[in-house]
C-alpha positions as CSV (number, residue, x, y, z in Angstrom):
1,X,249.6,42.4,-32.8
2,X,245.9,41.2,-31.2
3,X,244.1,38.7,-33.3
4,X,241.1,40.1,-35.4
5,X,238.1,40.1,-33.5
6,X,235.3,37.4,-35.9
7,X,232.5,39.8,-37.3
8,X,229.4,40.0,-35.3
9,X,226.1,38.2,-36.4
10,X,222.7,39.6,-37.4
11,X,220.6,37.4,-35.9
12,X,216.4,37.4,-35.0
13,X,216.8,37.6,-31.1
14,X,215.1,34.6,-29.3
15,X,215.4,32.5,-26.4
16,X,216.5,29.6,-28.3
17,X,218.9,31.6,-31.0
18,X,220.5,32.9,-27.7
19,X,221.0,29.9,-25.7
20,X,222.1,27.9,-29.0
21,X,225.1,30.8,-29.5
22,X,228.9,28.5,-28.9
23,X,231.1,29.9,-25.8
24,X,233.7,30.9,-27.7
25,X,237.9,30.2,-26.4
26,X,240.7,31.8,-25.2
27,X,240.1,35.5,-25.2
28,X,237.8,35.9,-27.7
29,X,234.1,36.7,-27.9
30,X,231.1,36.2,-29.6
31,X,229.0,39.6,-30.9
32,X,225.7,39.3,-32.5
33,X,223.3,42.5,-33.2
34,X,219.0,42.2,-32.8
35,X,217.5,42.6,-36.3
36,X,214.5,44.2,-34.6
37,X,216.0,46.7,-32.4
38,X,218.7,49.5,-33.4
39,X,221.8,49.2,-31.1
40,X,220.8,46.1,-29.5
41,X,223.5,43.6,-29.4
42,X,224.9,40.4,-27.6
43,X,228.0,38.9,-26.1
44,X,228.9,35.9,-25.3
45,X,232.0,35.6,-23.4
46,X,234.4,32.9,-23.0
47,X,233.7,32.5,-19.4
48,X,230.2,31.1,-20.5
49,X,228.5,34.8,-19.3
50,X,225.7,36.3,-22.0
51,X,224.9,40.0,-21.7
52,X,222.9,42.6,-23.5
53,X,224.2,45.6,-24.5
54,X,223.3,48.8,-26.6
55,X,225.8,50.2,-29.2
56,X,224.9,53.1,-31.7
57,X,227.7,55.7,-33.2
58,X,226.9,59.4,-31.7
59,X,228.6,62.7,-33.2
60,X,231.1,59.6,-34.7
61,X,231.8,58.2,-31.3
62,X,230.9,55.0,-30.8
63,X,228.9,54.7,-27.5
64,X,228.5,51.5,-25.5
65,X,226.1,50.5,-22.8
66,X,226.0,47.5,-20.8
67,X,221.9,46.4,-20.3
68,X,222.1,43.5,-18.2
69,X,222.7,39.6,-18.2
70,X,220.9,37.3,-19.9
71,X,219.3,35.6,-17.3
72,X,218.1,38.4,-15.1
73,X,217.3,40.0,-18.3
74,X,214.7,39.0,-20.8
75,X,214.8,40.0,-24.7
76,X,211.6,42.2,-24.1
77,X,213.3,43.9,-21.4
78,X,216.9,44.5,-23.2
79,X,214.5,45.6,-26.5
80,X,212.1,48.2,-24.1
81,X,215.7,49.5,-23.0
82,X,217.3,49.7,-26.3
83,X,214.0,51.2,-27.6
84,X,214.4,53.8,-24.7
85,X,218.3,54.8,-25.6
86,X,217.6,55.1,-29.1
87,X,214.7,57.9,-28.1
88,X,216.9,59.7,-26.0
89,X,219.3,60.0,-28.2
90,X,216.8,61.1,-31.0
91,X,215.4,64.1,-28.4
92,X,219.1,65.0,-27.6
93,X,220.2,64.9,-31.6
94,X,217.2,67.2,-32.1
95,X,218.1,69.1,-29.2
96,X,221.7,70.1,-30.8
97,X,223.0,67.8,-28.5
98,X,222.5,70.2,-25.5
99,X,222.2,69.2,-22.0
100,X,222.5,65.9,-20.3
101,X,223.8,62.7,-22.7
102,X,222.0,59.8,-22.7
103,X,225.4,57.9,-22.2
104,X,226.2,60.2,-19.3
105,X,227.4,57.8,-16.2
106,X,225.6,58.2,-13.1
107,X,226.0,56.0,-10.1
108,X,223.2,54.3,-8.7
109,X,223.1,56.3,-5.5
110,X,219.5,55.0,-3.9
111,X,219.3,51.9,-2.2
112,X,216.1,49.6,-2.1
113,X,215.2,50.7,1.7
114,X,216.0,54.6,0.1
115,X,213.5,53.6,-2.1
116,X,211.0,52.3,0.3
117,X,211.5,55.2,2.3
118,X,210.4,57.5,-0.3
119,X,207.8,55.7,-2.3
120,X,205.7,55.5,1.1
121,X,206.3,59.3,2.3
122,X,205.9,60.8,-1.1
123,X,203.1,58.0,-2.7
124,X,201.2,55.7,-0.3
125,X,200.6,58.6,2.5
126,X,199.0,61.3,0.0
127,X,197.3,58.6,-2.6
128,X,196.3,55.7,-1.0
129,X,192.5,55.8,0.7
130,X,193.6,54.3,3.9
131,X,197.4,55.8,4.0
132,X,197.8,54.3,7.9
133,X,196.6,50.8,6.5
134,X,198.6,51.0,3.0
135,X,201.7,52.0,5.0
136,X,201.7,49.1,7.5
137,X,201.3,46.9,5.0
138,X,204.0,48.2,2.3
139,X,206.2,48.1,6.1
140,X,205.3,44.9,6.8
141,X,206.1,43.0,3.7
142,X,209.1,44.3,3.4
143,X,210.5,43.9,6.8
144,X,209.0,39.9,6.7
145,X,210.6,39.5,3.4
146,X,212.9,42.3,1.6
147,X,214.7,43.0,5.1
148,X,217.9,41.7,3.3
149,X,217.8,44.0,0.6
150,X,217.4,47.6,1.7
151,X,221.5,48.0,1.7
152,X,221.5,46.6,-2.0
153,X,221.6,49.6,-4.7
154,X,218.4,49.6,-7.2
155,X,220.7,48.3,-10.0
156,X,221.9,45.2,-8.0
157,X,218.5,43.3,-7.6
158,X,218.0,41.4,-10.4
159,X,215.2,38.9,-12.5
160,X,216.8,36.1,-10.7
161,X,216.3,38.0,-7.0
162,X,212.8,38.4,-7.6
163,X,212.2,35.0,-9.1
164,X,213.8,33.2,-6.1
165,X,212.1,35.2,-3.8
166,X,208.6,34.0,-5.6
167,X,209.5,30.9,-5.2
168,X,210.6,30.4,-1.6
169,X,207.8,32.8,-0.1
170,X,205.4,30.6,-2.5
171,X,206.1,27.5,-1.0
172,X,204.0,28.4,2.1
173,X,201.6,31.0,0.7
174,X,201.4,31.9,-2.6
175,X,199.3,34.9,-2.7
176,X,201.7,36.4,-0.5
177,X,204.3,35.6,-2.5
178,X,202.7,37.1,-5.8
179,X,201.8,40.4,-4.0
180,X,205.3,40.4,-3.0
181,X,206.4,40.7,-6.4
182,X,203.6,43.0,-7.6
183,X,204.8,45.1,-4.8
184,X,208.6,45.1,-6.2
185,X,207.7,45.5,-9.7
186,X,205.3,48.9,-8.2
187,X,208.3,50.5,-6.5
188,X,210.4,50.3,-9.3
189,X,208.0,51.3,-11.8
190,X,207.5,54.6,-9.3
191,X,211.3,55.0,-9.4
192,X,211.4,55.2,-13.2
193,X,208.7,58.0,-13.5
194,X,210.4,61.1,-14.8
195,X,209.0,62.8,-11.4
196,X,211.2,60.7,-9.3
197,X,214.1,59.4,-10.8
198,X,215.6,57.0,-8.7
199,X,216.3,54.1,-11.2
200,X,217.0,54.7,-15.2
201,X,217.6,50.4,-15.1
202,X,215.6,47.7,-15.9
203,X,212.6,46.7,-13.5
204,X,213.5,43.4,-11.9
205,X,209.9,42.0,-11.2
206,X,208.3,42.8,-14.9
207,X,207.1,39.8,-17.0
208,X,207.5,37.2,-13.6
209,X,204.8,34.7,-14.0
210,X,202.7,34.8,-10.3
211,X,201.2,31.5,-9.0
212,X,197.3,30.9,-9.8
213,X,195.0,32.8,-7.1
214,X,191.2,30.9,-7.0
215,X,189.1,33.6,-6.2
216,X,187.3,33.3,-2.6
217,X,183.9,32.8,-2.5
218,X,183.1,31.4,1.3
219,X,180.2,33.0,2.8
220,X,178.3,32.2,6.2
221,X,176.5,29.5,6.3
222,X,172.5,29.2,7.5
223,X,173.9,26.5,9.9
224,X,176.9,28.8,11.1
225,X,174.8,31.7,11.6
226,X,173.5,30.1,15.1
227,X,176.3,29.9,17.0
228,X,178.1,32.7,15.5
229,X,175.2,35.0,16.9
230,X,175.2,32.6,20.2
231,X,179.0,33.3,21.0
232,X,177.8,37.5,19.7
233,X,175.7,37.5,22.6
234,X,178.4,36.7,25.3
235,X,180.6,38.8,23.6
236,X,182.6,40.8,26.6
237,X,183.7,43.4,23.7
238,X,180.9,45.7,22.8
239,X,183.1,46.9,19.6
240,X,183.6,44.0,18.4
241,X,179.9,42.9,18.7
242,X,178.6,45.7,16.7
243,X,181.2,45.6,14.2
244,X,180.7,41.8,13.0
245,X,176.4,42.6,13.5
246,X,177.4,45.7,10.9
247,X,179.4,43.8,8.1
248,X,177.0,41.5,8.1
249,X,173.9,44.2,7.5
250,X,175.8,46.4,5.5
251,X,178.3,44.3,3.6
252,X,181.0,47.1,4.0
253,X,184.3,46.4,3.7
254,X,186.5,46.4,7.1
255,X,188.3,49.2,6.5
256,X,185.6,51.5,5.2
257,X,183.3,50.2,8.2
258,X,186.4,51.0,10.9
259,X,186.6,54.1,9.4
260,X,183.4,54.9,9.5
261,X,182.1,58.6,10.6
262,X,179.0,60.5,12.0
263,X,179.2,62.9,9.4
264,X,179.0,60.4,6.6
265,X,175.7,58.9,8.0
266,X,172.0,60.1,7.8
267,X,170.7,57.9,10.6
268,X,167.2,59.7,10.0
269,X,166.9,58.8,6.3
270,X,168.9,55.3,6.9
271,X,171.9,56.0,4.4
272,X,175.4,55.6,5.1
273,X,178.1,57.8,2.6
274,X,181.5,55.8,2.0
275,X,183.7,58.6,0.9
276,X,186.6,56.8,-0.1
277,X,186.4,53.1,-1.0
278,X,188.7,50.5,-2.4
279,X,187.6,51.8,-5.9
280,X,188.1,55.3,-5.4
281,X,184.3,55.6,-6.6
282,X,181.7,56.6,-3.4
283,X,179.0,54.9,-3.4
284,X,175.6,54.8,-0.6
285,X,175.0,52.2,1.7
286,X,171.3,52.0,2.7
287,X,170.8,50.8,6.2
288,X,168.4,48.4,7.4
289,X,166.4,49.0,11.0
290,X,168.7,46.8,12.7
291,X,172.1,48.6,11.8
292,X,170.6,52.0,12.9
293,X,169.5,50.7,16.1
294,X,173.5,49.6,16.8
295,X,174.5,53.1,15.4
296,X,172.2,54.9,17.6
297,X,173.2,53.2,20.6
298,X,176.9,53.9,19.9
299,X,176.1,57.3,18.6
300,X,174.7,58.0,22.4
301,X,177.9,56.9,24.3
302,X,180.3,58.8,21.5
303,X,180.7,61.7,23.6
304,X,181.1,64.0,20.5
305,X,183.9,61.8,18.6
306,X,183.8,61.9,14.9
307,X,184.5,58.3,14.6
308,X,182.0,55.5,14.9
309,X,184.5,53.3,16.2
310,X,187.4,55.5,17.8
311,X,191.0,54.3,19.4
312,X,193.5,56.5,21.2
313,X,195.6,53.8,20.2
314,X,197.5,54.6,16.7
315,X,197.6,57.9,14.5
316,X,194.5,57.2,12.9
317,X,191.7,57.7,15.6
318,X,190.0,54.7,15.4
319,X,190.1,51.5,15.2
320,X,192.1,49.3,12.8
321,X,191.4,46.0,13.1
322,X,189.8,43.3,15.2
323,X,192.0,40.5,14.2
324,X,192.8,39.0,18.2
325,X,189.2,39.0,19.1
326,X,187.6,37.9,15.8
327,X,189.9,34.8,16.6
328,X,188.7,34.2,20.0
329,X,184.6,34.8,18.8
330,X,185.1,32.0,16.3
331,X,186.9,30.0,18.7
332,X,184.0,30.3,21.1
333,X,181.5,29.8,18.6
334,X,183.1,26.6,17.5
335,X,183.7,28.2,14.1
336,X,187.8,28.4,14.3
337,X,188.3,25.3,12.1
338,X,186.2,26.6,9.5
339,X,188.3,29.2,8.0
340,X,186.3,31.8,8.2
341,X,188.2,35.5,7.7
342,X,186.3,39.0,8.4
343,X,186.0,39.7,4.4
344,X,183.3,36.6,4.7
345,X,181.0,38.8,6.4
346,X,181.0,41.5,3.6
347,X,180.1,38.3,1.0
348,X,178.0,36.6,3.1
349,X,175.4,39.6,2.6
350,X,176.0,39.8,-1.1
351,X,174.9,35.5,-1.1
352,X,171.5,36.2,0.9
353,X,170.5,38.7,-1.4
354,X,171.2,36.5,-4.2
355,X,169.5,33.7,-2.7
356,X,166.4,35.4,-2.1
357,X,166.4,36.8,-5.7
358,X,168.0,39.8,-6.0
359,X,169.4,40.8,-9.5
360,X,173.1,41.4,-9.8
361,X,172.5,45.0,-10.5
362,X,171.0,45.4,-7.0
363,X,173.5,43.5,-5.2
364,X,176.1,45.6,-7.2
365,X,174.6,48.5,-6.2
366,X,174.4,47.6,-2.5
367,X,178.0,47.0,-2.5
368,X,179.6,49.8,-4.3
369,X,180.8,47.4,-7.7
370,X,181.8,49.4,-10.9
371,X,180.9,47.7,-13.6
372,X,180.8,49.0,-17.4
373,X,178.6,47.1,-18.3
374,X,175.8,47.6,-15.2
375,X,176.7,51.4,-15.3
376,X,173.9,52.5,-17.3
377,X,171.7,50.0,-15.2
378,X,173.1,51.2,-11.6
379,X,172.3,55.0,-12.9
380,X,168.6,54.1,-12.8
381,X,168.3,52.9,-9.8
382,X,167.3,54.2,-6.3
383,X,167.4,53.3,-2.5
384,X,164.1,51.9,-2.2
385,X,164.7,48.3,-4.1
386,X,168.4,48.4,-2.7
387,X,167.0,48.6,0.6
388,X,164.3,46.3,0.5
389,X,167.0,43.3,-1.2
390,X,169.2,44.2,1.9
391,X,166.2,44.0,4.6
392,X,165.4,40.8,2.8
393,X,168.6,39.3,3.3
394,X,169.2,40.6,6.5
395,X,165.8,39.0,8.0
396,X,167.2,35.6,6.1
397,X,169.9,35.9,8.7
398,X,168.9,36.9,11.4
399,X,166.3,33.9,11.1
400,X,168.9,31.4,10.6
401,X,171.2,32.6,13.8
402,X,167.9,32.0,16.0
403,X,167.6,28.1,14.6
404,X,169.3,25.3,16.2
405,X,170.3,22.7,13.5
406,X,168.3,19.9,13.2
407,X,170.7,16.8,13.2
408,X,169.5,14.0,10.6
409,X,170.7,10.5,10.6
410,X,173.4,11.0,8.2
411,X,175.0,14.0,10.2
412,X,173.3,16.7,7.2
413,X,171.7,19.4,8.9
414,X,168.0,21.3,7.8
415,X,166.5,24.1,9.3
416,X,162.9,24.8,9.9
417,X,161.9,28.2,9.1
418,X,161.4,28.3,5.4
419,X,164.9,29.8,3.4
420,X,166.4,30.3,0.3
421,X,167.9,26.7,-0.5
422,X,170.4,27.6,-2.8
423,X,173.2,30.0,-2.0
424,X,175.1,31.4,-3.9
425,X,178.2,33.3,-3.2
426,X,178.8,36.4,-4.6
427,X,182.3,38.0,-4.7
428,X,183.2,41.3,-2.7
């Protein structure tokens, strides 16, 4: 005859009440039940393993689920999950116990690269604003990173996958590694929606604590705008010329300004229509005399294509990115060490304007920002002062890319026209 199991514990579920719970010997096992949640329970095994599992009596059979091990799973997690079984049982008693059981056993059929698969064919391609970018980028990270997991089933990456993964891809760059996991914990959250199905288990990336991000706030510089515009004028690649000269009036993102269309602009009236931004919200861009003169000029040699900057390279038209020759212009221009990216271009207008006095509801404005609390302000305003903060700013560079640096004994630098003196940078 077995020995008698011990009773199992009611116990307040917490890291430390867990952890403090004695392996117990031989055979035997330890069985404590959350006070919190109904069904939720633990076991400690004599092997040292600690798991979470569900338990409630159902038409007087007791039922049994397994949740997950304690360390890939954390007691918000295994409560969420017990909170979840004890609903669907509720809708299924209520029901008269027809259709499918919430204990029913259904194997994990989709794999992590299934999963990929679908999220970008039935998500990214009909939701995101720039599906061609979206998609080479959900591609990218996971064939850099996740390569090793598109065999594993959904229900075999766990916490502790995610967590080392944070880590090592954190050593070298940690915003990479935390959109890594906010990429993870996405997918999975899209394969638990009741449209899709593809996971009923715990998301492996929830509750993962991402590395600090400072936010970015480098901008051109008066005494970078010189050779910048220097190395500009020798630039073999008219695209790439107009493009940087366009950011830099306009203070459009890259991807709205490479996708950029004749349709959407009013060259007559200087206005420029984003249709679909990074915030889903259009917005106007008003256009200063020097970004219609690039626009008419490339308007002339379009030859009746609907993009401002086209490609017959790639599905989307036009052109994607300049990321090889934007390295060779700042090479050229002596700027490579300096760590400028292309997103600078879009702040650097946002800091003239504040420099030269503009109030953050202009500037806001001028970039497209939704803001609550400017909303009522923003609603108010016209072209005309947006316009006039932008020419401002614009003239402010232009002046400072035709002024050599004057060297001072101490290696500072001053230039001569008269200029804001204090810039500062404002985020895009």
């Amino acid at each position: 005859m077995p020995p008698k199991r011990k009773p199992a514990l009611k116990l307040n579920f917490t890291k430390r009440a867990l952890e403090d719970l004695q392996v117990p010997r031989g055979d035997d096992r330890l069985i404590a039940f959350g006070s919190h949640t109904a069904g939720l329970g633990f076991v400690v095994f004599a092997s040292g393993v600690r798991s979470f599992f569900h338990r409630r009596r159902v038409r007087g059979v007791a039922e049994r689920t397994t949740l997950g091990r304690f360390a890939d799973l954390t007691i918000e997690q295994a409560r969420g999950e017990a909170s979840r079984l004890n609903a669907a049982i509720s809708i299924w008693k209520r029901s008269g116990y027809q259709g499918e059981s919430p204990f029913e056993k259904r194997p994990e059929a989709a794999t992590f690269g299934d999963l990929v698969d679908k999220y970008v064919e039935r998500h990214v391609q009909s939701h995101a604003s720039h599906p061609e970018r979206a998609i080479k980028e959900v591609r990218w990270g996971v064939d850099k990173h996740l390569a090793s997991w598109k065999n594993a089933k959904l229900g075999e990456i766990t916490r502790g996958d995610v967590v080392q993964l944070h880590e090592e891809v954190g050593r070298k760059h940690r915003p990479a590694a935390n959109r890594l996991v906010q990429l993870v914990r996405r997918l999975y959250n899209w394969a638990a929606s009741p449209d899709v199905g593809l996971h009923r288990g715990v998301n492996p990336a929830l509750h993962i604590k991402l590395f600090h991000e400072s936010k970015r706030t480098r901008f051109l510089k008066p005494a970078e705008m010189h050779p910048l515009f220097t190395a500009l004028k020798k630039e073999p690649n008219r695209g790439l010329s107009d493009y940087v000269k366009l950011a830099l009036w306009t203070g459009a993102r890259r991807g709205d300004l490479l996708s950029m269309r004749w349709q959407d602009l009013n060259l007559d009236d200087n206005r420029w229509e984003i249709p679909h931004p990074k915030n889903r919200s259009p917005y106007v861009v008003a256009l200063t005399p020097e970004a219609v003169e690039i626009l008419n000029a490339r308007q002339k040699r379009s030859n009746g294509n609907a993009w401002v900057f086209p490609s017959k390279l790639g599905r989307t038209g036009h052109i994607v990115d300049f990321k090889r020759g934007w390295k060779k212009l700042l090479k050229r221009a002596g700027l490579a060490e300096k760590g400028l990216r292309q997103h600078d271009l879009r702040r650097t207008l946002g800091s003239y304007q504040a420099a030269g006095g503009s109030s953050l509801g202009i500037i806001g404005k001028s970039f497209g920002h939704n803001s609550l609390a400017a909303t009522a302000i923003y609603a108010q305003l016209d072209l005309d002062p947006v316009r006039e903060s932008v020419l401002s700013a614009t003239r402010t560079m232009i002046a400072a890319s035709k002024k050599k640096p004057k060297l001072l004994k101490a290696g500072q630098e001053v230039f001569v026209q008269k200029s804001p003196k204090n810039f500062k940078s404002v985020k895009g």
